[in-house]
C-alpha positions in Angstrom: -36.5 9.2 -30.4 -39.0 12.1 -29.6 -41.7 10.1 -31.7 -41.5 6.8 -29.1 -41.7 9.4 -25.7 -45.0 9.2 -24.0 -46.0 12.5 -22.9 -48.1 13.7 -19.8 -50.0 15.7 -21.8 -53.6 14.2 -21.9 -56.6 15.4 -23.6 -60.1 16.5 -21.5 -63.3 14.9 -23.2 -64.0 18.9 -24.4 -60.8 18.7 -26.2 -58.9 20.9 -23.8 -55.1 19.7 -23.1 -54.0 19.7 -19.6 -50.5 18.9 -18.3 -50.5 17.2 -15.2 -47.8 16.6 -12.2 -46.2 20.0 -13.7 -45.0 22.4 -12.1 -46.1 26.2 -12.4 -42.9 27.6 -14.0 -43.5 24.9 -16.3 -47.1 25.1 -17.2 -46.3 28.8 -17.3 -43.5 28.3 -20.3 -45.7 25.3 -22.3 -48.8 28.0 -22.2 -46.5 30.6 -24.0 -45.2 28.2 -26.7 -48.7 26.8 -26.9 -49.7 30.4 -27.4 -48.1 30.3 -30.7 -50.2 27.8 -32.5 -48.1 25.0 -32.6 -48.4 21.6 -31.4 -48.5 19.9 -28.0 -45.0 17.7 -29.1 -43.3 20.8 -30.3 -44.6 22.9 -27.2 -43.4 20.4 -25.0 -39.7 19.8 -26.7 -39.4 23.9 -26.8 -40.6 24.1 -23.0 -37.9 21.3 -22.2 -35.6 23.0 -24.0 -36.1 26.9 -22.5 -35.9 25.0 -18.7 -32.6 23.5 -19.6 -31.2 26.5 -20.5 -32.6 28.4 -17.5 -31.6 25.2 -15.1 -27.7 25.1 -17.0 -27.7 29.2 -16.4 -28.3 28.4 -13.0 -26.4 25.5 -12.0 -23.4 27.7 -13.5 -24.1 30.5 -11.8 -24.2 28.3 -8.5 -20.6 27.1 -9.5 -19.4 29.7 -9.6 -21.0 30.8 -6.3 -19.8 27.8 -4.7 -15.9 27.5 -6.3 -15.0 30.7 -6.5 -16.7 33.3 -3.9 -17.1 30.8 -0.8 -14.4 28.8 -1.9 -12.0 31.7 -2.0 -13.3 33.2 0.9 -13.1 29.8 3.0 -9.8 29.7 1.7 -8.4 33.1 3.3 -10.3 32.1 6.8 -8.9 28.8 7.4 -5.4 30.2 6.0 -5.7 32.7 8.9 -7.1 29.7 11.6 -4.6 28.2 13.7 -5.9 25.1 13.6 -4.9 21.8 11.7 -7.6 20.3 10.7 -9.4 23.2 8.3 -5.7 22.3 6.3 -5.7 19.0 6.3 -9.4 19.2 4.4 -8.1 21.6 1.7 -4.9 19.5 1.5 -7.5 16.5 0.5 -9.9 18.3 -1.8 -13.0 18.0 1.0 -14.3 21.5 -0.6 -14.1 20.6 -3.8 -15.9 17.2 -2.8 -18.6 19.4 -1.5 -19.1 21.7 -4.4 -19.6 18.8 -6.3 -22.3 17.3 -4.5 -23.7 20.9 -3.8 -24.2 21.2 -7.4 -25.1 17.7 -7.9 -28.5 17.9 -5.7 -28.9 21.4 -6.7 -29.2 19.3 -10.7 -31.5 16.5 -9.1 -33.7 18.8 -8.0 -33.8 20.9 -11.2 -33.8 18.6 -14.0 -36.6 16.8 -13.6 -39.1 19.8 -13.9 -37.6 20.7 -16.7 -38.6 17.3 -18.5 -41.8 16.7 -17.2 -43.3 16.2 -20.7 -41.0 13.3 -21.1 -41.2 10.8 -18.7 -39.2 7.9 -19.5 -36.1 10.4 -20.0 -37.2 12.4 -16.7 -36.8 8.7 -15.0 -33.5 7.6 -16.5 -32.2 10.9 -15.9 -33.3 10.8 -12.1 -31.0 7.1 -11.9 -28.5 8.7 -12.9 -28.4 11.6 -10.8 -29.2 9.2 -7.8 -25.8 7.9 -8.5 -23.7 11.0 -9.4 -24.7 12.1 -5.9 -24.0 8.7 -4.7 -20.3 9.1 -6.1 -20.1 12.6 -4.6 -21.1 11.5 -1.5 -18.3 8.7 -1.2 -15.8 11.2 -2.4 -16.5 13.3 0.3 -16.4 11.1 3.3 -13.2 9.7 1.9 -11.6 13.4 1.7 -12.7 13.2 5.6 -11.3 10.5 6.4 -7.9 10.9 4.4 -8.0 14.1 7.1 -9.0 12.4 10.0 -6.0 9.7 8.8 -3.2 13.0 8.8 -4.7 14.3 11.9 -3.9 10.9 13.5 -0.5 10.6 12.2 0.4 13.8 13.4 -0.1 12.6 17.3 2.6 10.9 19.1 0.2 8.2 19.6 -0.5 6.7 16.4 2.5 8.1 14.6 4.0 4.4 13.6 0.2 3.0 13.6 -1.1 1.0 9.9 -3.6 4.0 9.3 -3.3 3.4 5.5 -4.5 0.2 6.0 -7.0 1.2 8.1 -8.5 3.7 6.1 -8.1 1.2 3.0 -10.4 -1.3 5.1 -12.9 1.5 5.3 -12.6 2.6 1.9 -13.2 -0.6 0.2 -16.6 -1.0 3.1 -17.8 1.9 1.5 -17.4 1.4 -2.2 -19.2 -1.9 -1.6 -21.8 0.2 0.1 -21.6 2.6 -2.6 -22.1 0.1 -5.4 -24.7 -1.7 -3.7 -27.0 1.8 -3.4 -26.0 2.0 -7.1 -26.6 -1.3 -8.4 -30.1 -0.8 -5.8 -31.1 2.6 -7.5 -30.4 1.3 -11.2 -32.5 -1.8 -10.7 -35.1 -0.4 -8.4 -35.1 -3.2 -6.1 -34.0 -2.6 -2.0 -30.9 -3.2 -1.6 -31.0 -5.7 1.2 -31.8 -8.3 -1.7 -28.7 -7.3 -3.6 -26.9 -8.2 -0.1 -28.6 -11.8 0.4 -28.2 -12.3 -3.8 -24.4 -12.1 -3.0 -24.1 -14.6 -0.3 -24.0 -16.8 -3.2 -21.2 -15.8 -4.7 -19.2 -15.1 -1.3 -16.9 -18.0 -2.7 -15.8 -16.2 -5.8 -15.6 -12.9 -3.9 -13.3 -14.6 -0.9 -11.0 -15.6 -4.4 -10.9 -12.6 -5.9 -10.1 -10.6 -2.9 -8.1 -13.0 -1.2 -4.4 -10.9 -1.2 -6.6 -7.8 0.4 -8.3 -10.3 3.2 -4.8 -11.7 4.2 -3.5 -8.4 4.1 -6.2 -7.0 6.2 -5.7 -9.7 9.0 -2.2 -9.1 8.8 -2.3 -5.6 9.1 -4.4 -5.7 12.2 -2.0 -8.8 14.2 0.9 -6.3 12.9 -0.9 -3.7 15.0 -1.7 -5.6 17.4 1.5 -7.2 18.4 3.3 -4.0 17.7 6.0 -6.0 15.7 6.2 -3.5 13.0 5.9 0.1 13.0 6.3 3.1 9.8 9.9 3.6 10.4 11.7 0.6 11.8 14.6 -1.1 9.8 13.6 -4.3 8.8 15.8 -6.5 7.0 14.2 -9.4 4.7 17.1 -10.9 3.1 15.2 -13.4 0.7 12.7 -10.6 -0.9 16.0 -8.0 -0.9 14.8 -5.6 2.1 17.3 -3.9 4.3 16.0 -0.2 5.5 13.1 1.5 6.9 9.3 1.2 6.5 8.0 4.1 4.7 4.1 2.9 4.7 2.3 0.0 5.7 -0.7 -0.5 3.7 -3.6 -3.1 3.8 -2.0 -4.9 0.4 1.6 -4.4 0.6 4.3 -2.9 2.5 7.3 -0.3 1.7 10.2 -0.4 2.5 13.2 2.4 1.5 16.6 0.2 1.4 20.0 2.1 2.1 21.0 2.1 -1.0 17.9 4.1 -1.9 16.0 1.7 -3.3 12.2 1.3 -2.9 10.9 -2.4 -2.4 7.6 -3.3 -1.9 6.4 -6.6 0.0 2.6 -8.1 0.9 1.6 -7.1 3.8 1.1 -11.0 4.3 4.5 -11.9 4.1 5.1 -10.5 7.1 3.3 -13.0 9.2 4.4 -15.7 6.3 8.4 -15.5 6.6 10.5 -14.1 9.0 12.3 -10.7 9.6 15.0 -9.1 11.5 13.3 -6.0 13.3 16.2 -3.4 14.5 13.8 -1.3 16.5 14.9 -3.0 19.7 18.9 -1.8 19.3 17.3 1.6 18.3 15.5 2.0 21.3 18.3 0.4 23.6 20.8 2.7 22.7 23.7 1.4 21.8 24.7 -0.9 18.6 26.5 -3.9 18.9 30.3 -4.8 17.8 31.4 -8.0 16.9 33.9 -8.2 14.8 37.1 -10.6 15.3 40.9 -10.0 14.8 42.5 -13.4 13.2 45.8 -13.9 15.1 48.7 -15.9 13.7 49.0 -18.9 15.9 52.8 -19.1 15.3 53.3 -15.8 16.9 51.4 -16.5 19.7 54.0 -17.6 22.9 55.2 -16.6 26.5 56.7 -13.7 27.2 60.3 -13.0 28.4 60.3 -11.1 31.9 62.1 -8.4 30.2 59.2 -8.0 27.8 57.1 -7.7 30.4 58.5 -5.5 32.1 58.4 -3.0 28.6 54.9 -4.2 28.2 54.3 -2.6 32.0 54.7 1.0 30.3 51.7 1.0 28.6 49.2 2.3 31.6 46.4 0.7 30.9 48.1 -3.0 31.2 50.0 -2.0 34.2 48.1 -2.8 37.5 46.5 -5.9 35.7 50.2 -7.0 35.0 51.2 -6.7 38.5 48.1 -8.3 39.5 48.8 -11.2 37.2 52.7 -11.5 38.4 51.6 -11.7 42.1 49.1 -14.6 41.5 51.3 -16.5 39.2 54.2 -16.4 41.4 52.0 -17.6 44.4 51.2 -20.5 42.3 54.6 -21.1 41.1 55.8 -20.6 44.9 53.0 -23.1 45.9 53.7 -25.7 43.7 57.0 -26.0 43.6 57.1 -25.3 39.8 60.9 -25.9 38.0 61.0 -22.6 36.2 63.7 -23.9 33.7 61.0 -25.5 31.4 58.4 -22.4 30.7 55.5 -25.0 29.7 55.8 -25.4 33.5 53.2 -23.8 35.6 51.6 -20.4 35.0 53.5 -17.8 32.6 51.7 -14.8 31.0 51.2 -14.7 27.2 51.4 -11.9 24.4 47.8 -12.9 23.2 46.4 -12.8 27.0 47.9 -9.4 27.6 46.8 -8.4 24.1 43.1 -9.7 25.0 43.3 -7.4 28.5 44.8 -4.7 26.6 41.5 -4.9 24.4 38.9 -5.1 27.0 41.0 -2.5 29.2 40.9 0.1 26.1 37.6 -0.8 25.4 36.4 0.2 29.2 38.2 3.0 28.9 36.6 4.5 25.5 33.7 6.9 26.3 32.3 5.7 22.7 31.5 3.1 24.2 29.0 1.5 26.1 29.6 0.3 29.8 26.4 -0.5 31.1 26.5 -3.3 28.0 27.6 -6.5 27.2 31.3 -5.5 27.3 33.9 -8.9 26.6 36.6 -9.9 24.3 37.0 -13.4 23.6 38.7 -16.2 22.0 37.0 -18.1 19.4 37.9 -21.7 17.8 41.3 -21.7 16.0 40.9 -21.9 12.3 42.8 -22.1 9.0 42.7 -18.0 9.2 44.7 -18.1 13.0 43.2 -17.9 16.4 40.2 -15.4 16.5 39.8 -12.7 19.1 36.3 -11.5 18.8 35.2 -8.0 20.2 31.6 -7.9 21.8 30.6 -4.6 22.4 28.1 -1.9 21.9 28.9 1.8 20.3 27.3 4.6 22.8 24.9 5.5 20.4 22.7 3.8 17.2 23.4 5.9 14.5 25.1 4.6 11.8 27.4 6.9 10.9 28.8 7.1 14.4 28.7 3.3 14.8 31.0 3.3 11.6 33.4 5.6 12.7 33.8 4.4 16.5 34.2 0.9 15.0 36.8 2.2 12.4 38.9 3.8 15.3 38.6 1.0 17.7 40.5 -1.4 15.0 42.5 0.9 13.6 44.2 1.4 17.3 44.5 -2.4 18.0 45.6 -3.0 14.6 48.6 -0.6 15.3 49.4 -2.0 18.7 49.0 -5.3 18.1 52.9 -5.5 17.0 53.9 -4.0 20.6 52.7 -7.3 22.2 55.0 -9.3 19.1 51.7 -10.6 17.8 51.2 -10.8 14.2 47.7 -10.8 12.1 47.0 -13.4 10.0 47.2 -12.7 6.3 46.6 -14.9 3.2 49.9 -14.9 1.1 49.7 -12.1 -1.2 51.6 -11.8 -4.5 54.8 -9.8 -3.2 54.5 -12.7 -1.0 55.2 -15.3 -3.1 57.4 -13.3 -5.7 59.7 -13.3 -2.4 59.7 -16.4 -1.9 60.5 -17.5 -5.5 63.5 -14.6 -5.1 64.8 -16.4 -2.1 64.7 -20.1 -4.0 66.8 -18.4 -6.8 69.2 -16.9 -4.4 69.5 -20.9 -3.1 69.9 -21.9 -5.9 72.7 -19.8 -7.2 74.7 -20.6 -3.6 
């Protein structure tokens, strides 16, 4: 390989050889091999040689300048700082991205003296210097930015803000800035003609990164409309996502369920299909209740004065009771209404005191909320009885305590329900029907 190099060294016409474009240090280490009689190939492969050694002595003395003394010493100055952001770049490796390049340049401005006698090489080796520092140089402004990205998520302000996505958008600008300076320095040409050569192939590059350019837009109109932030709970039923956002990035979202599972969505689909946000019950305060108890229509009937007047012991039916007797007997009195037949006029019902019984507890119950939608009503009779649905919110969002007040709402009107001589409905279990194939055999024997 040595044989094909072309040297610098040229000869005068008196025979004399000269090295030009050396440097001193140089022309100072080729005179000394020169000195002992050997040739102008081998002087200049021995001179190249001593250099490298010097330049690798230096460059490792340098590192370990740069990594260990100011390193450490940075180290024990910013662990002493109060502020944030001196962390945040050791957290993300910006030293180390800067000893890197340090060293890098410290290289590209060595290594070439060392083989000026070899041209070709000195050249090849000056590419690929160009784009080591090129590499370090990106590394570096991403470790900035990765801080600049904590230091934002750390303010109130853009706490439940994209900033992955952002800083993905800006990563991806500068690796196709990066590669362009590369593809530029390898080929010697400016780069602005790289950049007009690829409005050619725009088409193929619009294919290839088309998931990253839908993500991108939806990333910002996410943003933008504020319809999703890191932390809501999102539910997705047809991709399986039920729990909070852990990161929104420009390619894909992720999403923790509550059963601990980690699913990850395009950010796309997000402006593609629909999804139930639950920031907006968060943020209100209370968590809504609606759950139905299934009455069995054959218990449901009027009520016997005597029952109501036992029904008038429980306090919180009381004064609605006595509010309801005095407007029914007005009516009754009004109309003339023949009491014998109790379809006749206005009567009170178990299932209508029940149903005030339910809101009255439910006003009542500091779990929960009064300054809600607050009812109980009566839904279409089916096959499962007549349904009395509760609508009401819980005094707080979390889901534990939603659970629980839940739990001891229905577990009270579950219990009281028989006081009113209501029963719930119940599909016929097996004791159920070995009953009733007991009682047949009991008929039968009689």
């Amino acid at each position: 390989m040595l044989v094909n190099m072309t040297f610098l060294s040229s000869i005068n016409i008196d025979g004399s050889t000269l090295v030009p474009d050396s440097s001193d240090v140089y022309q100072w280490t080729y005179d000394i091999w020169q000195k002992l009689n050997i040739s102008d190939k081998a002087a200049h492969i021995f001179t190249s040689i001593s250099l490298l050694f010097a330049t690798l002595l230096i460059v490792l003395i340098a590192d370990y300048i740069v990594r260990k003394i100011a390193k450490e010493l940075l180290h024990k100055v910013i662990a002493r700082t109060r502020w944030t952001w001196d962390d945040r770049l050791m957290e993300n490796k910006a030293l180390d991205a800067a000893s890197r390049l340090i060293l890098v340049i410290l290289t590209r401005q060595l290594l070439p003296y060392v083989f000026i006698g070899f041209p070709r090489f000195t050249a090849g080796l000056e590419k690929l210097l160009e784009i080591l520092i090129i590499i370090c140089t990106y590394q570096l402004v991403s470790s900035i930015l990765k801080t600049i990205r904590d230091l934002m998520a750390g303010t109130k302000a853009f706490a439940d803000k994209p900033l992955d996505s952002y800083l993905q958008v800006v990563q991806i600008f500068l690796i196709f800035m990066s590669g362009t300076l590369i593809v530029s320095s390898l080929t010697g040409s400016s780069p602005w003609s790289f950049l007009v050569s690829l409005g050619a192939a725009s088409a193929i590059l619009m294919l290839v990164f088309k998931d990253t350019i839908l993500g991108f837009v939806a990333s910002i109109q996410v943003s933008a409309n504020d319809s999703i932030r890191v932390g809501d709970w999102i539910e997705m039923p047809k991709y399986g996502v039920d729990g909070d956002v852990m990161q929104i990035n420009l390619n894909n979202v992720r999403v923790r369920n509550f059963d601990k599972t980690v699913v990850t969505i395009p950010t796309y689909t997000l402006l593609s299909d629909a999804f139930k946000n639950y920031r907006g019950m968060e943020e209100s305060g209370g968590r809504r209740i609606k759950r139905a108890i299934n009455i069995k229509i054959s218990s449901i009937r009027y009520l016997a004065s005597e029952e109501i007047e036992a029904l008038k012991k429980i306090q919180l039916l009381k004064e609605y009771i006595d509010k309801r007797e005095t407007e029914i007997r007005a009516y009754n009195q009004k109309y003339q209404v023949d009491s014998t037949v109790p379809v006749n006029g206005r009567r009170m019902t178990n299932v209508g005191l029940f149903r005030s019984y339910i809101l009255s507890y439910a006003k009542h119950n500091p779990e929960i909320h009064k300054n809600m939608t607050l009812m109980v009503r009566q839904l279409a009779p089916t096959e499962h009885g007549l349904p009395l649905e509760l609508y009401m919110f819980t005094n707080g969002t979390n889901w534990g305590y939603f659970e629980d007040t839940m739990a001891d709402l229905f577990d009270h009107l579950l219990a009281a329900i028989k006081y009113f001589h209501l029963e719930v409905f119940e599909s016929p279990a097996s004791d159920d029907l070995r009953q009733l194939h007991m009682i047949r055999k009991v008929s039968e024997v009689r």
